[in-house]
Backbone as a printed PyTorch tensor [residue, N CA C, xyz], in Angstrom:
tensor([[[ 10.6460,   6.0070,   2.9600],
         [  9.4980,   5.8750,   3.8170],
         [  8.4320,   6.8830,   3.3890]],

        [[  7.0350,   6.7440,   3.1800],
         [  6.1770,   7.0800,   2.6680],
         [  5.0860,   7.4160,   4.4320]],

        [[  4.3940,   8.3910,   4.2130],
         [  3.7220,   9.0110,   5.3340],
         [  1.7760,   7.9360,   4.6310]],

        [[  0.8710,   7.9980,   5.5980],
         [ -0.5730,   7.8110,   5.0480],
         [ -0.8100,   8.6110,   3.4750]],

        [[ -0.5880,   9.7730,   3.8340],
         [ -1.1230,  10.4050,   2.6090],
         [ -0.4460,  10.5790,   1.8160]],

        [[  0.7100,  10.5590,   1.7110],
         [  2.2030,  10.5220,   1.0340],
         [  1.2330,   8.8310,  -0.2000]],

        [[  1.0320,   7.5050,   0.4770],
         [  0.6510,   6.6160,  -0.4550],
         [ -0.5600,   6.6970,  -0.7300]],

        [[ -1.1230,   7.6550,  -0.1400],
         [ -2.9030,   7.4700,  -0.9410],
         [ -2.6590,   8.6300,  -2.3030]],

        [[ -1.8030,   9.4610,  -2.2460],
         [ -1.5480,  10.3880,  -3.3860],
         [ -0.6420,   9.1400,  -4.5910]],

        [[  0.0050,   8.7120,  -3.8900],
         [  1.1120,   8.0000,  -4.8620],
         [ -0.3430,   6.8940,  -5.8350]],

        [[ -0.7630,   6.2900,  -4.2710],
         [ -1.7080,   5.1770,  -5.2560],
         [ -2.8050,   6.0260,  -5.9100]],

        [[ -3.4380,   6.7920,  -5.7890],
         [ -4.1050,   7.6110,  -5.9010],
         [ -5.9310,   6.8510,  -5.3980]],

        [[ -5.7270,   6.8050,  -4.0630],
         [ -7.0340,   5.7140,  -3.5020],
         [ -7.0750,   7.4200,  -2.0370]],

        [[ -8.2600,   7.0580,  -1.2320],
         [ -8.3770,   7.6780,  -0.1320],
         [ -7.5110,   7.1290,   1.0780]],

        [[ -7.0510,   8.0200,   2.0360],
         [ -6.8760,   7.8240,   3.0860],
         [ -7.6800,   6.7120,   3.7980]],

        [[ -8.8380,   6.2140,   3.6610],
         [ -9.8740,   5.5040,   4.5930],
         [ -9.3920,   3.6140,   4.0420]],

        [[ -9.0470,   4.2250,   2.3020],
         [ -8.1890,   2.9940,   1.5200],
         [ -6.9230,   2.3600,   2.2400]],

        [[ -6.1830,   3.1450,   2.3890],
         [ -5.1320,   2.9830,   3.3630],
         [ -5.2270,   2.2020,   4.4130]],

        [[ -6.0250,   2.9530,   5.2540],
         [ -6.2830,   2.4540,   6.5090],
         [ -6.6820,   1.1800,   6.5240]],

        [[ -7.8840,   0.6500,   5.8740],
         [ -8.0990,  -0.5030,   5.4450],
         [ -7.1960,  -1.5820,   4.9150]],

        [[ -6.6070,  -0.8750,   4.4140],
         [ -5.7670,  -2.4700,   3.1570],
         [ -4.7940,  -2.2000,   4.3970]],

        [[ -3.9680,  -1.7120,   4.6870],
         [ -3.3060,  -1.3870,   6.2740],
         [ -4.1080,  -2.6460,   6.6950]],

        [[ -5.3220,  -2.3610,   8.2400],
         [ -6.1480,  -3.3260,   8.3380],
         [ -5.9370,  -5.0140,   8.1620]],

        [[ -5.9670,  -5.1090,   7.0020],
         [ -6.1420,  -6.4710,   6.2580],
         [ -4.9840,  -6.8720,   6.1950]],

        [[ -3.5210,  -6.1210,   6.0510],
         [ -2.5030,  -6.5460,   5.5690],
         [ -2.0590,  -6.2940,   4.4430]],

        [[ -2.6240,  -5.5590,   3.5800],
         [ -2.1860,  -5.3730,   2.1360],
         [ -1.3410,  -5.2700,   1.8790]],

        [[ -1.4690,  -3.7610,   2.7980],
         [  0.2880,  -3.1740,   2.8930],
         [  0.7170,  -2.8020,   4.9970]],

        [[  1.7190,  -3.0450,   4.8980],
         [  2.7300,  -3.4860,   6.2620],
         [  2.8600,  -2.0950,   6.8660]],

        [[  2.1800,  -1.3090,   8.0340],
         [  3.1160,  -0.0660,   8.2020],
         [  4.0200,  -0.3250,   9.6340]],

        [[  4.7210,   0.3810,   9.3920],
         [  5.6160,   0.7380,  10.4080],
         [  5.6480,   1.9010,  11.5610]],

        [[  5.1900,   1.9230,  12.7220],
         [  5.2980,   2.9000,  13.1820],
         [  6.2280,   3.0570,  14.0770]],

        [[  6.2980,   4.7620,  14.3490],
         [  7.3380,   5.1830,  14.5530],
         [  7.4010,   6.3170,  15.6990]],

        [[  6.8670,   5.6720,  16.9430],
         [  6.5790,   6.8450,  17.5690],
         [  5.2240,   7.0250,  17.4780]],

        [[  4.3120,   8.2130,  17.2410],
         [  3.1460,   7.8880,  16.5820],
         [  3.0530,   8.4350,  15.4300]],

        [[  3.9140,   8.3880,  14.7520],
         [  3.8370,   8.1000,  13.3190],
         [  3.6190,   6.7180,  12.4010]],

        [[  2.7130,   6.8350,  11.6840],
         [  2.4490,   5.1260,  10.9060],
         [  2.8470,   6.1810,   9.8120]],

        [[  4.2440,   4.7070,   9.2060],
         [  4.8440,   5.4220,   8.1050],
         [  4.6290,   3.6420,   7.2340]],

        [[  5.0150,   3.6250,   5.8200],
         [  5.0260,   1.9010,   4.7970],
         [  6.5210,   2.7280,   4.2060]],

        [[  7.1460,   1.2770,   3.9930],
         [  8.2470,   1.6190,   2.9620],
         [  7.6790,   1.3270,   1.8240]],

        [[  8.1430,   2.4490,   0.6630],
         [  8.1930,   2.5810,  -0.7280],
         [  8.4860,   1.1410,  -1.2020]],

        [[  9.0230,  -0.0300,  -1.3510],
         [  9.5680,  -0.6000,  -1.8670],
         [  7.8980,  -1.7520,  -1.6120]],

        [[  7.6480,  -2.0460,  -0.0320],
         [  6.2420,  -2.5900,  -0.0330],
         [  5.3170,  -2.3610,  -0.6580]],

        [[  4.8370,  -0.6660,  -1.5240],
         [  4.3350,  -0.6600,  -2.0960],
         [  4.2080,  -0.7920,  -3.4730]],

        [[  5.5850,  -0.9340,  -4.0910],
         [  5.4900,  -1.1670,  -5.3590],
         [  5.3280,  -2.6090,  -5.5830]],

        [[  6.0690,  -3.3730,  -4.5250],
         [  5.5140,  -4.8670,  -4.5560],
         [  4.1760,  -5.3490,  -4.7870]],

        [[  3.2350,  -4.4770,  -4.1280],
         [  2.0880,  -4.8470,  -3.5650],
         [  1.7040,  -4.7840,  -5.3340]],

        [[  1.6940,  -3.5150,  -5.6750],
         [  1.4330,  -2.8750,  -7.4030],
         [  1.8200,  -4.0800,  -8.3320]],

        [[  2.3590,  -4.6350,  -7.9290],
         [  3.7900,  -5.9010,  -9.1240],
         [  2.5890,  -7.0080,  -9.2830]],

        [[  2.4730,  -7.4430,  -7.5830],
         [  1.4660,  -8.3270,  -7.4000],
         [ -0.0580,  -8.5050,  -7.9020]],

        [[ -0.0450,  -7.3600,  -7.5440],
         [ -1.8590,  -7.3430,  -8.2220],
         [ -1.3040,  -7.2800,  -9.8350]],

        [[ -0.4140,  -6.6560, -10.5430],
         [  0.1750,  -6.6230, -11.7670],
         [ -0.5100,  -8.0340, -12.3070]],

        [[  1.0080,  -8.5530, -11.8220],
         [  0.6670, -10.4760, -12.0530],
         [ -0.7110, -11.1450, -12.0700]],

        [[ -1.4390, -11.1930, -10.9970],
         [ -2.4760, -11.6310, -10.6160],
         [ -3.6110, -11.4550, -11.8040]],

        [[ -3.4470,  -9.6740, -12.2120],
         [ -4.6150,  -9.5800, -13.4280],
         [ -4.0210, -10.2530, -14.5190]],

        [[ -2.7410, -10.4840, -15.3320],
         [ -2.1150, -11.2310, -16.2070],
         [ -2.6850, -12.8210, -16.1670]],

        [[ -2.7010, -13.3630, -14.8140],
         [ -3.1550, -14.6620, -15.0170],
         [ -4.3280, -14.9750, -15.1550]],

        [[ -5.4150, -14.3020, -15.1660],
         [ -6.9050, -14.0220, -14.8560],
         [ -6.9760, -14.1080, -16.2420]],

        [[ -6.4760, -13.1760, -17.0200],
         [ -6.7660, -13.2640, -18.1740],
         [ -6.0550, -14.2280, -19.2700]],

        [[ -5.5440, -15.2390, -18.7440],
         [ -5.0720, -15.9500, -19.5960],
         [ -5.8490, -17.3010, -19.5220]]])
């Protein structure tokens, strides 16, 4: 489990990034109390995805 700033360091985007793609759905958080925490594993998905996505763009 990854904290807000825990994935804006990992992705390396702002806190306000977060919040947003949060927002929209990008990425899923979980809270916990009042803690908003994302699991690690959602975010590397998310990374995989956009991965793919630029691969097909350019083909």
């Amino acid at each position: 489990m990854l904290t807000r700033q825990e994935v804006a360091t990992y992705l390396r985007i702002s806190l306000v990034t977060v919040s947003s793609w949060s927002k929209h759905g990008i990425i899923n958080p979980i809270r916990m109390g009042n803690r908003i925490l994302f699991k690690k594993q959602d975010i590397l998905d998310v990374l995989e995805k956009q991965s793919i996505n630029k691969k097909k763009r350019q083909i």
